[in-house]
N, C-alpha and C positions, 0 to 999 in steps of 0.2 A: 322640808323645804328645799327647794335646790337652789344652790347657790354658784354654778357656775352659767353666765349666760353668753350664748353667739349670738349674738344681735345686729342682721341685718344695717346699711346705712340706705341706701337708696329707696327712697317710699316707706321707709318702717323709722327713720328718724329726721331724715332730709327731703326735702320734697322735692322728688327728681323731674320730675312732668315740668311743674312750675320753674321751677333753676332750670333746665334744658330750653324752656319755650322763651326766656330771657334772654340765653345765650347763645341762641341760634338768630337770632335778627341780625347781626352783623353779616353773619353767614348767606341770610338771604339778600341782605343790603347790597350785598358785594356782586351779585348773580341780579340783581332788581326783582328778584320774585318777591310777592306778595306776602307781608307778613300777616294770612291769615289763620283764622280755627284750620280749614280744608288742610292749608299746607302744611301745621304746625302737625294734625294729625294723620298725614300721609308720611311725612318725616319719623312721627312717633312709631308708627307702625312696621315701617322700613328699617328702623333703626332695631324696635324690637325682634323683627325676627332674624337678625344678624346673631344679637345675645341666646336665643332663643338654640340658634344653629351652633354656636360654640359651647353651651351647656349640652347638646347633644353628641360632644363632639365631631361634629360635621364640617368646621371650620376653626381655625387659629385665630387667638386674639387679634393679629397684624391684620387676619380681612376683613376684619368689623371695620374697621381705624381706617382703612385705606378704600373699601368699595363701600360702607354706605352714602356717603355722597355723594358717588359719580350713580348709585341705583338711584338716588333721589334724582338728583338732575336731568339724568336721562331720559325723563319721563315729560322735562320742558324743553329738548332738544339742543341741553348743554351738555359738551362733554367734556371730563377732566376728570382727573383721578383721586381726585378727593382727596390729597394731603395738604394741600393749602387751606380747604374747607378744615380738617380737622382740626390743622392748627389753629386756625381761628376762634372756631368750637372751642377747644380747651381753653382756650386763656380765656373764654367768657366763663366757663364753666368756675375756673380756679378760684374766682372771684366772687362768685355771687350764693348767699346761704339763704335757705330759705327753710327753716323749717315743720315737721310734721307737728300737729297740735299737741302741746303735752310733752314734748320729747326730752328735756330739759331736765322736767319734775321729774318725769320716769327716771333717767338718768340718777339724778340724783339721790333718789329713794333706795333704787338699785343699791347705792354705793353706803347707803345708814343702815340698808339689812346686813351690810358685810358680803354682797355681792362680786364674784369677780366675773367683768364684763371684757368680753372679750369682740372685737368687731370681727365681720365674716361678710368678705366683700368677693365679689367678681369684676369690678370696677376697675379702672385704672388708678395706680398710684400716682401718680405726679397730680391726679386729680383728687384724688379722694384725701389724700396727705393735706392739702393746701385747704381743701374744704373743711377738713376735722378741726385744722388749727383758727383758722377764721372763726369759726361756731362753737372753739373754745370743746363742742365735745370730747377731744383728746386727752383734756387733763380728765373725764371720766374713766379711760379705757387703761386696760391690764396690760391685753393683751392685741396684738392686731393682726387679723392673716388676712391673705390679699392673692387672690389665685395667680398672681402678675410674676409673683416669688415664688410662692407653693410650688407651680407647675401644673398644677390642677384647678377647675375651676368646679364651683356648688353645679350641679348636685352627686360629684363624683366622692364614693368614698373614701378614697385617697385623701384627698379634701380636706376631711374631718380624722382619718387615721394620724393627717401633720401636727393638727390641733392635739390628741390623742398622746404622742408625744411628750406635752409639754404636763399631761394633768394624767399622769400614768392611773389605771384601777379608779377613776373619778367620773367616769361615766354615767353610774348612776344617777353624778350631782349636776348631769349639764339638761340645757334645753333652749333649744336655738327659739329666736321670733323672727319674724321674717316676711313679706308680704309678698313673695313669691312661692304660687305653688310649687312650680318646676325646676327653682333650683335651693332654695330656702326648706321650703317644706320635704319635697320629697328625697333632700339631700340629708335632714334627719333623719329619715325614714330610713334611708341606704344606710344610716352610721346607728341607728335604734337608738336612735334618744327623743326625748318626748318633743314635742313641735307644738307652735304657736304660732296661728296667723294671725296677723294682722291685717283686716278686713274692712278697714271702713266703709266699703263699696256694699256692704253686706252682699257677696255671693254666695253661692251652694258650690260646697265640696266635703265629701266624707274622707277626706284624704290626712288631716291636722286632728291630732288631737284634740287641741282647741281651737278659738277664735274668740278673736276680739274685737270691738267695735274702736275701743282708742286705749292707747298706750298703757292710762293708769287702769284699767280695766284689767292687766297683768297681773297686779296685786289682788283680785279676787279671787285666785284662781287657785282650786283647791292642792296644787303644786306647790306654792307659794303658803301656806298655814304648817 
């Protein structure tokens, strides 16, 4: 069984879509745009491939935070440099929990196998810190890396060499879940430890070891016997 887990927070225990589409209406309030599906998922998408470009190393944390909302904007013929928008953003974000189905129980179960769970975030800390404590998930967690400190963010294997570290020769015991290919999954895959997606979408990809349709579906998992 393995008993050491990096477990995603965004999408794999907190529901980042839903919390984000919450905490951006102020954001839009503020500019008069339209809080609809269209924008919420032009925003998503814009937002994505910012994350997208900083696990490729193509850009620094600071130009996520500082130009996706002047790229959104730009696009209704506002300009401004998106740190007002940010801040605004965060403090709705700090605030608001929403979580993934299951996440709780899983958590929990985790912690009566004798699991040490350790969180494996690319997120920001003043956000992710304030989110765990709200959702009480914190008193679950071991351990916490947060690429904000690390220096590195998923899917670099530096990343997982930090983690590496703290659980010397215990490699064999670890295995991330994650609902990102690109920096969850195939950041196990750089560090060779076994991987688990979480899929509720049911996609196709031969890239994860496993998949999962919902959280407690981890415990069937012949990993896990």
């Amino acid at each position: 069984m393995k008993k050491i887990l990096l477990v995603d927070l965004d999408d794999t225990l907190l529901d980042f879509r839903k919390t984000s589409d919450e905490a951006i209406v102020s954001v839009f309030n503020y500019h008069h745009i339209p809080v609809s599906k269209e924008n919420l998922d032009k925003y998503d998408r814009i937002n994505r491939s910012y994350w997208e470009k900083y696990e490729r190393k193509e850009i620094s944390r600071d130009v996520i935070l500082n130009e996706r909302f002047s790229s959104f904007f730009n696009d209704f013929g506002i300009n401004t440099d998106g740190k007002i928008e940010n801040r605004m953003y965060f403090d709705g974000l700090k605030n608001i929990v929403i979580f993934v189905n299951n996440a709780l129980p899983f958590l929990s179960h985790c912690k009566k196998l004798g699991m040490t769970i350790c969180l494996v975030s690319n997120g920001v800390n003043e956000v992710q810190e304030s989110r765990l404590k709200l959702s009480s998930i914190d008193k679950y967690l071991d351990n916490r890396y947060i690429s904000e400190f690390i220096g590195y963010a998923k899917p670099d294997v530096n990343f997982f060499k930090a983690i590496e570290k703290d659980f010397p020769n215990k490699k064999e015991e670890m295995v991330i879940l994650g609902d990102s290919l690109s920096s969850d999954i195939q950041g196990g895959k750089n560090f060779n430890i076994t991987t688990v997606w979480f899929n509720p979408r049911k996609q196709k990809s031969d890239l994860p070891d496993y998949s999962i349709l919902d959280l407690l579906d981890f415990f069937s998992l012949d990993i896990m016997k």
